[in-house]
N, C-alpha and C positions, 0 to 999 in steps of 0.2 A: 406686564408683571408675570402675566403667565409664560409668555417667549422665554423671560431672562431666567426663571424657574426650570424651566424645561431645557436650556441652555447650558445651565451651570449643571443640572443632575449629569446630561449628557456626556458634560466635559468630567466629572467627575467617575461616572465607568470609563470611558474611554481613558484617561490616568490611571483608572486603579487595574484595569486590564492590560497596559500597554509593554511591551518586553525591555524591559532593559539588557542591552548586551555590552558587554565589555571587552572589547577588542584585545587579545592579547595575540603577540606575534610570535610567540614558544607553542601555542596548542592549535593547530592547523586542523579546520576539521577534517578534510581531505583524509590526516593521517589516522586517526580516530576510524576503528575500524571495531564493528559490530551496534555502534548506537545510532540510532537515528537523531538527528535534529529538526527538528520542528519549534515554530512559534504560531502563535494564534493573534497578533498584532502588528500592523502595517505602520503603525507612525510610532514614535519616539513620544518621551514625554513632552516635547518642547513642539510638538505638531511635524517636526519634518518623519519626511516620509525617509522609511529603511531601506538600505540598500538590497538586492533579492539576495535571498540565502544562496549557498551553493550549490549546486544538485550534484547527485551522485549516479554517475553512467550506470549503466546494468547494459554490461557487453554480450554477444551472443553467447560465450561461454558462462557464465552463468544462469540465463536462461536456459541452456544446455542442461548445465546441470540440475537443473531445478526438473525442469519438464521430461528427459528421457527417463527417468527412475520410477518417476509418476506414472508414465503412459503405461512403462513394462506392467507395474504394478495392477492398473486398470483390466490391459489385456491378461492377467494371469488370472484374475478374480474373475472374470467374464466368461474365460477358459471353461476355469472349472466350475461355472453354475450351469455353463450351457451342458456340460457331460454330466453333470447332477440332473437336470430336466430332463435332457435325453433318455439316464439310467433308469428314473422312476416311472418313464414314457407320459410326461406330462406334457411334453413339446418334441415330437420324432419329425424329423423336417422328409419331406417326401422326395423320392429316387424318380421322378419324373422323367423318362428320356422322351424331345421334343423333336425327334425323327419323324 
């Protein structure tokens, strides 16, 4: 009693959670540019299991793009804290010659 209890609740989130998708051959996600797709369900309502979604490449040019703007960015604010610390002489880095 308690299996077929536990059973049916089971089957009844897994339905109420399960993605339905509907194949249309005019919206390509491929071409769909700026959304992401995601689903959170692996089987269908009828138990079979979903075909994998598409994935979408991320080529070196746009991690180019993403990452050099970022670094400069990094190095500019690094720049000027290090000659802020310097200016206030809270951090002077020492002229050591190791002759």
């Amino acid at each position: 009693m308690a299996l077929t209890a536990a059973g049916s609740s089971l089957r009844a989130f897994l339905l109420r959670n399960s993605a339905s998708f509907i194949r249309n051959a005019g919206l390509n996600p491929r071409s769909v540019k700026g959304s992401a797709l995601s689903r959170s369900a692996v089987t269908s309502g009828s138990g079979a299991v979903l075909p994998n979604p598409p994935k979408t490449s991320f080529g070196l040019t746009r991690v180019t793009v993403v990452v050099v703007p970022f670094l400069y960015l990094g190095t500019c604010i690094s720049k000027n804290f290090a000659a802020l610390l310097e200016e206030h002489e809270i951090f002077v880095p020492d002229d050591d010659d190791d002759d």
